[in-house]
Structures are given as structure tokens and as C-alpha cells.
C-alpha positions in Angstrom: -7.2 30.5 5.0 -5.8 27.1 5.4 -4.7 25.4 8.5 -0.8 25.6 9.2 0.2 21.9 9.0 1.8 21.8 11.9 -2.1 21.7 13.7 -3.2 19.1 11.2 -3.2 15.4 13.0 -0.1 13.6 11.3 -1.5 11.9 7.7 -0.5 7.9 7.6 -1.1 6.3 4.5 -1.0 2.5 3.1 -0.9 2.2 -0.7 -1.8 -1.5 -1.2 -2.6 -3.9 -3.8 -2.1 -7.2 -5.6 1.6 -7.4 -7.1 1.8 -5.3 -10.6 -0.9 -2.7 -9.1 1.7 -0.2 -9.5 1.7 0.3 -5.2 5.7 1.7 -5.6 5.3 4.2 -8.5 2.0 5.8 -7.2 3.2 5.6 -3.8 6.5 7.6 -4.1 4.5 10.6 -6.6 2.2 10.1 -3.8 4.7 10.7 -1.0 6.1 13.4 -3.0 2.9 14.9 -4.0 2.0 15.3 0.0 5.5 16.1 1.6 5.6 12.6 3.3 8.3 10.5 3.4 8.1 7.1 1.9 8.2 3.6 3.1 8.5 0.8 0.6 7.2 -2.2 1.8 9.3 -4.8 -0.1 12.5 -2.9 1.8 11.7 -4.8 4.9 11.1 -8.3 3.4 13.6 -10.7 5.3 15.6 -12.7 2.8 13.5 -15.8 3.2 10.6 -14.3 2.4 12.0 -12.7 -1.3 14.0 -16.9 -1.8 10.7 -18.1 -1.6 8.9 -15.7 -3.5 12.2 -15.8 -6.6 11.2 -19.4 -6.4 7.4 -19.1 -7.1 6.5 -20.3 -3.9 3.4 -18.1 -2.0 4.1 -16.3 1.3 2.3 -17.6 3.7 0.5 -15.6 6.9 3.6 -16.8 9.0 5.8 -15.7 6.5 4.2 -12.1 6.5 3.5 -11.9 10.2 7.3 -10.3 11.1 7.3 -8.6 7.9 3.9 -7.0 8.9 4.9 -6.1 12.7 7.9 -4.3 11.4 6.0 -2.0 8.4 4.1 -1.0 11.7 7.0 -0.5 13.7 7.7 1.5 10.7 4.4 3.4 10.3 4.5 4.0 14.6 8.4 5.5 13.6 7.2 8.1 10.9 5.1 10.2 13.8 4.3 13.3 11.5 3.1 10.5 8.8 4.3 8.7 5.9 3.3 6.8 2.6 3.7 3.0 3.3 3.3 0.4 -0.1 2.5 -3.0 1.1 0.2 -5.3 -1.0 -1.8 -5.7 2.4 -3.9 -8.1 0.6 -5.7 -9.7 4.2 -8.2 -7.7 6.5 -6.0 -9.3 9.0 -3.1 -7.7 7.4 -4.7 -4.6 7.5 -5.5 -4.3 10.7 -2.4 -4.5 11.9 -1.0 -1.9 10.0 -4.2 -0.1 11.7 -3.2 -1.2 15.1 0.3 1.2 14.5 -1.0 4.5 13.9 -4.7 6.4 14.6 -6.8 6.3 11.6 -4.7 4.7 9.1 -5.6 5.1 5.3 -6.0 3.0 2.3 -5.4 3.9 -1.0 -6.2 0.5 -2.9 -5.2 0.3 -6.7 -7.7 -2.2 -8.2 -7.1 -4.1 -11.6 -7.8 -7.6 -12.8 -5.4 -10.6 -12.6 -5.2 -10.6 -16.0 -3.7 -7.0 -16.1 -1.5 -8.0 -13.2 0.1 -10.2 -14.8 0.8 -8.6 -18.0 2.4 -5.9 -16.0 4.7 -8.2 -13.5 5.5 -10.2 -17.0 6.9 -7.0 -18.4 9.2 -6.1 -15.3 12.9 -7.3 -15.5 13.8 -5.3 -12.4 11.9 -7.2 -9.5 11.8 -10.3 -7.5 8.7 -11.0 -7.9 7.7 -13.9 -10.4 4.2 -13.8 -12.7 3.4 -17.6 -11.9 2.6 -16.0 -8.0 -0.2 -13.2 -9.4 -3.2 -15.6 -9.1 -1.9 -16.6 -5.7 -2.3 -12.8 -4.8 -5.7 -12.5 -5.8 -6.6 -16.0 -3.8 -5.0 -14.3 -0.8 -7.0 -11.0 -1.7 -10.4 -9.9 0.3 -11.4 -6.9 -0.9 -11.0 -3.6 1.7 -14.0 -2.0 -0.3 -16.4 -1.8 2.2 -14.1 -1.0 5.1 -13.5 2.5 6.8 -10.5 4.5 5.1 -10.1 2.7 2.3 -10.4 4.4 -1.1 -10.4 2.1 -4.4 -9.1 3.5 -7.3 -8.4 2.2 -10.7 -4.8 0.7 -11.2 -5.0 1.3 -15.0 -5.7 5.3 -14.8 -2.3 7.0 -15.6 -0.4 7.2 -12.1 -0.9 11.4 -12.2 -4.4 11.0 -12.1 -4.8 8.3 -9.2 -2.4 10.5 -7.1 -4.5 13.1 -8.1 -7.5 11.5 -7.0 -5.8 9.6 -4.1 -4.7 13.6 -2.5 -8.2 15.2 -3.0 -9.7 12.2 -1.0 -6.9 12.4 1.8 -6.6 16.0 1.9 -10.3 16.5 2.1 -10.5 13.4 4.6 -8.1 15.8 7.0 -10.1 19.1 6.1 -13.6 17.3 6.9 -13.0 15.9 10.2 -11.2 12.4 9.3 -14.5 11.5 7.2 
């Protein structure tokens, strides 16, 4: 018989990667998929932030350090859990997302730079410029080896990562936050 959710620990989860990943797609079917609400990252850029990034110009660690401190404000605010997208490209960045909530989650959607920037050159409908993809992947250290992270491929069709991403969060709960 399955546990009433109500007993389950509250399920917090960051879907992160490099711009183009696909993080808002596969993070509200995610959201959906799970009954959590979701919290789009880029919501809580401050203006600055998205002027420098329309102008091609890199965020810098003191440009995402507010932005950061309020997705966990965010995360702390969500108490029966949430989906959060944020590229959360730094361990640094990370870990304070960590610092918010008890054992935090990362869903990482992996491609190559070349495939992000084929798929940020095909959007009309965001802020973010293709000349700022390599400067992603300079910024990017890889959350592979760290604990709660789960890598999946970017390129799979978004039904099949969510599908992956729930069996490995669901079955993270069942067996004891593994």
C-alpha cells in the first residue's frame, strides 16, 4: 500500500542546466507530473540582470548572488515542496539553493554547446541571446559527481526525461532519500 503523502518529507526539486537545456518545459510537465507547484527561475531576475543579458553581456557571480538568495527564499516558501528551474550552472550556486531546503534535488539536463545553441537560435520568445551560450558552459562545473544530482539527456523527448526524472525522485523518497 503506498504511503499517504501527507507522511512523505516535502519533495524540493532544482531543474538546472545551460540556457537552451529545455529547464522551463521539463520543469512545468515535471511540476505537473508530481503535484508540485512551479518556480521559474528567470521570474525573479531583477531588470539589470535580463539588460545585461538582452545585451550579450555574461552575468556575473555578483549579478546572480540576489537572484540566487531569493530562488531560495523561494524554495524555503514552497514548504510542502516545489519544482525550481535555474540554470544553477556553479557548485557555489548550488549550494545555496541547498542551504534553503533539506536534501535538495538536481535534475540536470545535459547537451552539448553546440545543441544549445541551435535551440536558443531558434527561440523568438526569450531574452536570452545565442552569443552568451559558450559563456554558460565556461561558467558550468559539472554537478555529476555530487549527491542528488541526476543527469539526464537534454535531447530525449521531454516525456521521457520527466519520466525518468519522477522514477528517480519518487524512488529517492520511497528508499530512504537515497
Amino acid at each position: 500500500m503506498a504511503e499517504p503523502h501527507a507522511s512523505r518529507p516535502p519533495l524540493h526539486v532544482v531543474v538546472m542546466g545551460v540556457a537552451g537545456c529545455g529547464k522551463s518545459l521539463a520543469g512545468a510537465e515535471l511540476a505537473s507530473r508530481l503535484g508540485l507547484p512551479l518556480v521559474e527561475g528567470d521570474d525573479f531576475h531583477p531588470e539589470s540582470n535580463i539588460l545585461k543579458m538582452r545585451e550579450g553581456t555574461p552575468l556575473t557571480d555578483a549579478d546572480r548572488a540576489d537572484w540566487l538568495r531569493q530562488l531560495a527564499t523561494q524554495l524555503r516558501l514552497q514548504r510542502d515542496g516545489a519544482v525550481l528551474t535555474c540554470s544553477a550552472l556553479k557548485r557555489s550556486y548550488r549550494d545555496i539553493l541547498r542551504a534553503a531546503v533539506a536534501d535538495l534535488r538536481f535534475v540536470h539536463l545535459a547537451l552539448s554547446e553546440h545543441q544549445a545553441m541551435e535551440r536558443v537560435a531558434a527561440r523568438t520568445d526569450h531574452f536570452y541571446p545565442p552569443s552568451l551560450v559558450a559563456s554558460q558552459f565556461s561558467a558550468l562545473e559539472d554537478p555529476s559527481g555530487e549527491p542528488g544530482v541526476l543527469v539526464v539527456d537534454a535531447t530525449q523527448h521531454v516525456d521521457r526525461l520527466v519520466d525518468e526524472a519522477a522514477r528517480w525522485l519518487l524512488g529517492a523518497r520511497t528508499f530512504n532519500n537515497a
